[in-house]
C-alpha positions in Angstrom: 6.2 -18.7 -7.3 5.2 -22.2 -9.2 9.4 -22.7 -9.3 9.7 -22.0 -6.1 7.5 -23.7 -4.8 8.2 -26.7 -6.4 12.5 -26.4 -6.2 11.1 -26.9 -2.0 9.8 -29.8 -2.7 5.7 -28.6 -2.8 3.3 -30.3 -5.5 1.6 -27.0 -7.1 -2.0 -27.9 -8.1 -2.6 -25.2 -10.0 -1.2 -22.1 -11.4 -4.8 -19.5 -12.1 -4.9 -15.8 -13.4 -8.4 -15.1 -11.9 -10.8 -15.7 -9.3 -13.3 -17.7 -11.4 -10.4 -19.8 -12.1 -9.3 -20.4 -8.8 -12.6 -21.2 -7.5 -13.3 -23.7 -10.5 -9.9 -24.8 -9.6 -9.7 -25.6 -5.9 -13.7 -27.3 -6.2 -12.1 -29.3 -8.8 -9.7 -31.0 -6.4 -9.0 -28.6 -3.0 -5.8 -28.0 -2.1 -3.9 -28.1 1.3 -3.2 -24.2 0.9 -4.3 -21.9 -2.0 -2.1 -18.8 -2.4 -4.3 -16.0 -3.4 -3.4 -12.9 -4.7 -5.6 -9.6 -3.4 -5.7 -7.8 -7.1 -6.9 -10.1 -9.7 -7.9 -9.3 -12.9 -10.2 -8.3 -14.1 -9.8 -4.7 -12.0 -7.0 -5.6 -9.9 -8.6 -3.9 -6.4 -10.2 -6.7 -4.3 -10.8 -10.1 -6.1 -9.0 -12.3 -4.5 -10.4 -11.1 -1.4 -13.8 -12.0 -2.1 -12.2 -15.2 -4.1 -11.0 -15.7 -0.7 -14.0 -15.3 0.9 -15.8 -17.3 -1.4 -13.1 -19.8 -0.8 -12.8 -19.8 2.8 -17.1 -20.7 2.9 -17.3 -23.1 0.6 -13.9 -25.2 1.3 -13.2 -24.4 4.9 -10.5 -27.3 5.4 -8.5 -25.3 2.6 -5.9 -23.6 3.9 -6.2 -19.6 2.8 -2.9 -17.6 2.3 -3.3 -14.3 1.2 -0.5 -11.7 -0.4 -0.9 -8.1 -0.4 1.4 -5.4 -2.1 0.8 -2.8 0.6 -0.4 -2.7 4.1 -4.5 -2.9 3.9 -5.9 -3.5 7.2 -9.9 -3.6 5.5 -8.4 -7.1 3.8 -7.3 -8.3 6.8 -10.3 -7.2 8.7 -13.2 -9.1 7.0 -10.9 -12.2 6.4 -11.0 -11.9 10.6 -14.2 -11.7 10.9 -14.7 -15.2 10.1 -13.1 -18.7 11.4 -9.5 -18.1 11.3 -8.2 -21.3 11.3 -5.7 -22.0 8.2 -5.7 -18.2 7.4 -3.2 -16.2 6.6 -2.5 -13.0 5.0 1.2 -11.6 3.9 2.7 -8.6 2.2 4.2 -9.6 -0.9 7.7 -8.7 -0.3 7.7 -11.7 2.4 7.9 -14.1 -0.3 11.4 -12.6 -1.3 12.3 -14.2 1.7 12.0 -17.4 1.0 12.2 -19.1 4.6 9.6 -16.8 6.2 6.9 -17.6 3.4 7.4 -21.5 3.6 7.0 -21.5 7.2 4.0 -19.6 6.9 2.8 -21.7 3.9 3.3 -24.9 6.2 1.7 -23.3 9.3 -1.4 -22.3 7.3 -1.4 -25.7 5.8 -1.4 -27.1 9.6 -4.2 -25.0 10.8 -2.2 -22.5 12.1 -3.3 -18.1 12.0 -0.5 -16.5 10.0 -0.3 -12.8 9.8 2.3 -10.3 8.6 3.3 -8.3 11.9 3.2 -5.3 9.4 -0.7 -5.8 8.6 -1.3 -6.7 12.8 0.3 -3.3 13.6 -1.5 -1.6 11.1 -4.3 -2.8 12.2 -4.0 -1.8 16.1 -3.1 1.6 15.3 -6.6 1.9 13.4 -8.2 0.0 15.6 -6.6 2.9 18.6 -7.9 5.8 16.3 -11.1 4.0 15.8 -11.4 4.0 20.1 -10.1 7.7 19.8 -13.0 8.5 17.1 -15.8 6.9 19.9 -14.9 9.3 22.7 -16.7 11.8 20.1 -19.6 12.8 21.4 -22.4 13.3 19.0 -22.3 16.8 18.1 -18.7 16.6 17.7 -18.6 13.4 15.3 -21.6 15.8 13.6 -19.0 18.7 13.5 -16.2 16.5 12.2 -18.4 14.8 9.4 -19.2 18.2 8.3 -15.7 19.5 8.4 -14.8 16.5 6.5 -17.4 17.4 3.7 -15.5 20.6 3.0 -17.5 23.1 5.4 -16.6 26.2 7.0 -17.0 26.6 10.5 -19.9 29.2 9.6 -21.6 26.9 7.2 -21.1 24.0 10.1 -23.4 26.4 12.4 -25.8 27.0 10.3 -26.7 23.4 9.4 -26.4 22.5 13.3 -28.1 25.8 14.3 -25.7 26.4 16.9 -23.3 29.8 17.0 -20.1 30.0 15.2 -17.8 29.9 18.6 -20.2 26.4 19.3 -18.6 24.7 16.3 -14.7 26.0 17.5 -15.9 24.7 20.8 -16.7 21.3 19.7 -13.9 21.3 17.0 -11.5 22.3 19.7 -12.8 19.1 21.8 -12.4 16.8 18.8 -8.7 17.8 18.3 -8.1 17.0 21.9 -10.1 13.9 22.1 -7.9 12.5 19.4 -4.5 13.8 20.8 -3.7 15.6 17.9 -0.7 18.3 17.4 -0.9 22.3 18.4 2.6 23.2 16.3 2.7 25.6 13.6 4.0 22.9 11.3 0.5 21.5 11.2 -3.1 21.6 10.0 -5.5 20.2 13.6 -8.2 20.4 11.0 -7.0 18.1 8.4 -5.6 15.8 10.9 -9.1 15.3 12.1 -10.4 14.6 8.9 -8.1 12.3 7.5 -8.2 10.4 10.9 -12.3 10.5 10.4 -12.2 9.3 6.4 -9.6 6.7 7.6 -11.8 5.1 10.5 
């Protein structure tokens, strides 16, 4: 990225392998964009978000773009939840293409919001199971939680002390509420839970 950047004519400040670095880096002379990776090291899950964070609070006339290997609304989500001018977050594989990563570069750098439209539409469609999950009323969202703790529609009765056909009642309701298959081919049950564990 340091090549290519600079073989398009941008002066790379610095090249950093961790968070702590980049931090020490951009307070040592702030940037007009810092690229951040999500995964740095040392466990390679979320600190460059919080770098970013971190970043974003202390330096907020530094430009923020972020890359991600795979689609993760959650990183996109909290970096939204603050001012998002000079933000932007990409997939990785954008920067293969070179054109579409400089423009967003410069656009960040100019102030501009900057968002993969692979992140935005992973983020509506949670955000539309999210709205399908509040239509639960609360026995139901009780019935799903316990459903997605491994019960059994017996054990689910007992702890709500309501009859067995109570709980197929409300599961029937959740299933319907979030518009999900009645074919052979699949499992209503594990629908609903993985839509629950992914809200």
């Amino acid at each position: 990225m340091v090549h290519l950047l600079a073989d398009e004519g941008h002066e790379v400040a610095a090249a950093v392998g961790d968070a702590d670095a980049l931090l020490a880096a951009v307070a040592a002379g702030p940037p007009d964009v810092a690229v951040i990776d999500v995964r740095m090291p040392p466990t390679h899950t979320d600190e460059g978000l919080r770098a970013a964070l971190r970043l974003r609070a202390a330096h907020p006339r530094v430009g923020v773009l972020v890359l991600s290997q795979y689609v993760e609304p959650r990183y996109a989500t909290e970096l939204l939840t603050a001012d998002t001018r000079g933000l932007g977050c990409l997939l990785k594989d954008r920067v293969a293409r070179v054109e579409e990563f400089l423009t967003a570069l410069e656009r960040v750098g100019g102030g501009d919001t900057v968002f993969d439209p692979e992140v935005v539409r992973r983020m509506l469609t949670r955000s539309r199971h999210t709205d399908e999950l509040a239509l639960l009323t609360d026995r139901e969202r009780a019935v799903l939680a316990l459903m997605a703790q491994g019960h059994t529609n017996t054990a689910i009765a007992q702890q709500l002390f309501v009859s067995r056909s109570a709980v197929e009642k409300y599961a029937n309701a959740v299933f319907d509420k979030l518009r999900l298959p009645r074919d052979s081919g699949t499992n209503r049950r594990v629908l609903a839970v993985l839509r629950f564990l992914g809200s």
